[in-house]
Steps between C-alpha positions, in 0.01 A plus 500: 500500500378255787606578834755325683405218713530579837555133779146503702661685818556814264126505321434768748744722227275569284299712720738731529519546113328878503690629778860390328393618167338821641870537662667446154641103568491301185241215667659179265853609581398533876329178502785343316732630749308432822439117325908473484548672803298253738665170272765636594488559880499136583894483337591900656778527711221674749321405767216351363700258235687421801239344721544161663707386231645138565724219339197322449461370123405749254153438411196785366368685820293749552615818478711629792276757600259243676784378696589830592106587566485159775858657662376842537161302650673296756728835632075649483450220710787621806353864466169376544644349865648812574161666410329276702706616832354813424142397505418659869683846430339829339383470149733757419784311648411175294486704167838686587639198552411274196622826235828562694599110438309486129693833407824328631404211257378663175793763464775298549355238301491742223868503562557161532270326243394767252807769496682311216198414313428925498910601449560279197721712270487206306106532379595813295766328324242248427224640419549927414744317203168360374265814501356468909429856612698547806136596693383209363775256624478676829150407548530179339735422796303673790219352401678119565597662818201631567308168487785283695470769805125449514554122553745570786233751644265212490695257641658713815215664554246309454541246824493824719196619361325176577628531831364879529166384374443213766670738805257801398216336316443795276497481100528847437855527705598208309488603121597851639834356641548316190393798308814678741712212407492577130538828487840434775598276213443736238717772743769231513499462081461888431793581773684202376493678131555875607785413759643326198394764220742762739805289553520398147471890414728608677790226605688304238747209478585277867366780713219436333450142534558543893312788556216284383506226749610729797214767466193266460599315814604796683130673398345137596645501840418853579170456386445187677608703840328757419176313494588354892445874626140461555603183716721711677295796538171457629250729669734413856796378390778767643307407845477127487654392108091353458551353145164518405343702200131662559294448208372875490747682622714703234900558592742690302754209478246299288621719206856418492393134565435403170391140452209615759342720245389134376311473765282777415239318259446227730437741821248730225321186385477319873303836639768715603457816396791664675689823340792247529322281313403658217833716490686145472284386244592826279883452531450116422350585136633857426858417552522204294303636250742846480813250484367308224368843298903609543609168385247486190636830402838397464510188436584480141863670619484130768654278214755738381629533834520094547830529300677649785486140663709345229759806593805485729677735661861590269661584877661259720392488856724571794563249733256635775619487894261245581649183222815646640447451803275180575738329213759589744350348777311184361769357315779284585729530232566643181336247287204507691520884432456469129214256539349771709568785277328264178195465728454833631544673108228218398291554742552904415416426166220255461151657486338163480598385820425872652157454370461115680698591840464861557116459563566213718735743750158700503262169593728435770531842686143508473339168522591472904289825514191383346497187693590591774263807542249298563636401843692803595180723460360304821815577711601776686832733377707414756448095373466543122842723493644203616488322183587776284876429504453138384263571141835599304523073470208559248778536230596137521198432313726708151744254578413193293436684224765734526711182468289318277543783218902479519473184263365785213661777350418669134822409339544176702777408179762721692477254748648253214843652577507271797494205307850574354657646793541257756475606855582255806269654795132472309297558839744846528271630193170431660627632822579777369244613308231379771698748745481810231115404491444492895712837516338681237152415554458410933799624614426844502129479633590232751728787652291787440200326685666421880633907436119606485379283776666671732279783549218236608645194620837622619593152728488290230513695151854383454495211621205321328689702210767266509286251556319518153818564358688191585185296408427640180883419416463149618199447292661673186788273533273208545263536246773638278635123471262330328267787341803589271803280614460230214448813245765727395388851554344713240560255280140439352236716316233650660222334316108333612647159488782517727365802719321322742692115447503506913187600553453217759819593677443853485189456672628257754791757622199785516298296761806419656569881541150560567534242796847700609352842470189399734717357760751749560232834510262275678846377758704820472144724583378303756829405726674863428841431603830561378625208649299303320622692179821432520447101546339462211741809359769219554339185420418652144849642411640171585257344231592781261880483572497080448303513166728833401802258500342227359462653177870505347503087566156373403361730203631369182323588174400347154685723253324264204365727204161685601262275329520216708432708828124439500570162521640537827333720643 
């Protein structure tokens, strides 16, 4: 029989036909599968179907992939500045740098983008029913993966690696960085896969699902501050915090630091024939490769265990203390109490929106880092501590789409019910399901931040606490009006088409955080006063407490049948 016909960006398939065979995949299945799979990912309810979709009119385009290549190339583009900042410090430093921020980027873009696209129960109901090996589905589906990740490698890295080149004029450091970059990417997929592999082995039903989203951001993080410890721990830094790296000298914190072991090609290949250099190198290809060995060996058991996702728990939950308590607190009245309670069990419920907001919490505790690094690294303790108190605000940047995803829900025809049962005080719904949202995602951090700063800003740390906190309510409350206040709540599908509707808007109210975030660290860290806190402390709970009322009068909603929603939107 003739082989499948693979679309020109997956000719590159056939190569691999000894290797899959050799590994026992049935090659025309895979093929057929990987063919379906990539039609497919322009429609997913993923992050790569969901790129810079519009309301534009629905025409043939290219498929969404090369949007999603030019998006990942323009965020390339701001790493590349940040790169460039670096261009008079240590070699070391500059290499450090550029795999701490592309680790940040690949791993939690395997959450965001390709995390549904791998845990698709879905594909064995498909495609097992019609004689697909399980290993052969598995790789049919990595494989899609596989070849989407190397675009976004490409694309974020490749602007920093043009910047390398023209700072250190030196070939050989170049394609060793990139060679560092792929095999980072490769530790991103294979850690990705294992992380998953255990969880699914060994949790079932909703603990599950959130165990899922929690862990890979909580590893990302770690990992991401783990890298920082060469910054912070040079050859004199307990003297005079010099946050500098030597090229050739070898420290024992480089180990736990893992996105610099991606640094170890490059240093080999530019002349730098350091212990630490070549030890670096070892742990950036044996580590991968022993994840993906483990992974290989079980992954035939990976498909059975994607069942557990369609599983829910048969126990109720317990109202915890903290719904009890912040429901308490945050609401006004009864009514509003339901409203809260419906959000808060949504928001409990929906991995979808986990999977699109949960990541963003992450970008926004540690974007402020990364950009800001570059200018705390040339001041002195006593001055950079300063502005510590004040990088919390980085979670505004979750906001919009924390509130953008509250139109979208898996069942949105539960939200039907409110078409029958009339209820006078419309904005009461949205208020109170935007306060279960600010509560259970930035509440908790927002207070748990200030509480840490005191061991190293003690004048301010509760101050600029309340600070962030009043503004990040104001702007919730803000943007909560007309990101979801002409949209009943969870009341549409989570689809490619609808997903990514307010693109434009969503990426209006990001620069408008970006703008917010900038001032108040660059304000807050530069004036250090609690005075000053409190002004603006004021100014922004006035905002907040003004568009807080506002919303029982204004908000009023279109309770019209759910297929004439897109043409309001």
């Amino acid at each position: 029989m003739a082989d499948i016909q693979m679309p020109k960006a997956l000719q590159w398939v056939r190569l691999l036909r000894p290797l899959l065979e050799k590994y026992g995949v049935d090659y025309r299945q895979y093929c057929l599968v990987v063919r379906t799979k990539y039609e497919m990912a322009a429609r997913s309810q993923n992050g790569i179907g969901l790129t810079m979709q519009t309301n534009g009119p629905k025409k043939p385009s290219a498929h969404p992939m090369r949007t999603s290549f030019l998006v990942n190339l323009l965020i390339g583009g701001v790493i590349a500045l940040l790169m460039a900042l670096y261009a008079h410090t240590s070699l070391m430093t500059q290499l450090t740098t550029l795999f701490s921020t592309l680790f940040i980027m690949f791993f939690l873009t395997m959450l965001t983008s390709y995390s549904t696209l791998i845990l698709d129960p879905r594909d064995r109901q498909i495609f097992t029913v019609r004689g697909v090996s399980g290993r052969t589905l598995n790789l049919a589906r990595l494989s899609i993966v596989g070849m989407f990740l190397l675009l976004t490698i490409l694309s974020l890295g490749g602007p920093s690696l043009i910047v390398i080149a023209m700072s250190q004029q030196n070939i050989p450091l170049v394609l060793g960085t990139l060679l560092g970059a792929l095999l980072l990417a490769l530790f991103c997929f294979v850690l990705s896969l294992f992380l998953y592999l255990l969880v699914l082995r060994f949790f079932d039903g909703e603990r599950l699902k959130n165990i899922l989203n929690i862990l890979q951001i909580v590893i990302a993080i770690g990992f991401y501050i783990s890298a920082q410890l060469p910054n912070l721990l040079g050859a004199d830094v307990l003297a005079k915090f010099n946050f500098t790296i030597p090229n050739n000298v070898f420290f024992w914190w480089y180990l736990p630091a893992v996105p610099v072991w991606f640094a170890g090609p490059g240093l080999l290949m530019a002349g730098v024939f350091a212990p630490s250099a070549w030890l670096l190198t070892v742990l950036a290809v044996v580590v991968p490769a022993v994840l993906l060995v483990i992974y290989l060996k079980h992954a035939g058991r990976f498909e059975q265990y994607l069942e557990k996702l369609e599983q829910s728990d048969a126990t109720s939950r317990k109202n915890g203390w903290w719904f009890t308590l912040s429901r308490r607190v945050l609401t006004a009245n009864s009514e509003e109490a339901t409203y809260y309670t419906l959000g808060w069990r949504m928001l409990q419920y929906e991995r979808e929106y986990k999977l699109r907001v949960y990541p963003q919490l992450a970008y926004g505790l540690i974007i402020p880092l990364i950009m800001g690094s570059a200018f705390l690294r040339n001041m002195s303790w006593a001055m950079a501590k300063n502005f510590a108190p004040y990088l919390s605000v980085g979670l505004i940047l979750a906001v919009p789409t924390a509130l953008m995803m509250l139109r979208y829900a898996s069942q949105p025809e539960a939200m039907g019910i409110f078409r029958f049962v009339p209820f006078a005080t419309q904005g009461l719904l949205l208020r109170g399901i935007v306060l279960a949202m600010f509560a259970r995602l930035f509440l908790p951090l927002l207070l748990l931040y200030p509480l840490a700063m005191l061991a190293v800003a003690p004048a301010t740390a509760l101050t600029s606490g309340l600070l962030v906190l009043t503004l990040s309510l104001a702007v919730t409350f803000l943007f909560g009006r007309f990101m979801v206040g002409k949209v009943l709540p969870f009341s549409a599908e989570f689809n490619a088409t609808k997903g990514m509707q307010n693109g434009t808007i969503g990426c209006v109210t990001v620069g408008l955080a970006m703008v917010l975030i900038f001032a108040v660290i660059m304000v807050g860290g530069l004036v250090h006063a609690w005075w000053l806190d409190l002004i603006g402390a004021a100014i922004f709970g006035v905002i907040a407490w003004l568009s807080w009322r506002s919303y029982p009068r204004s908000i009023m909603y279109d309770l019209h049948l759910q297929e004439t929603e897109s043409d309001q939107d």
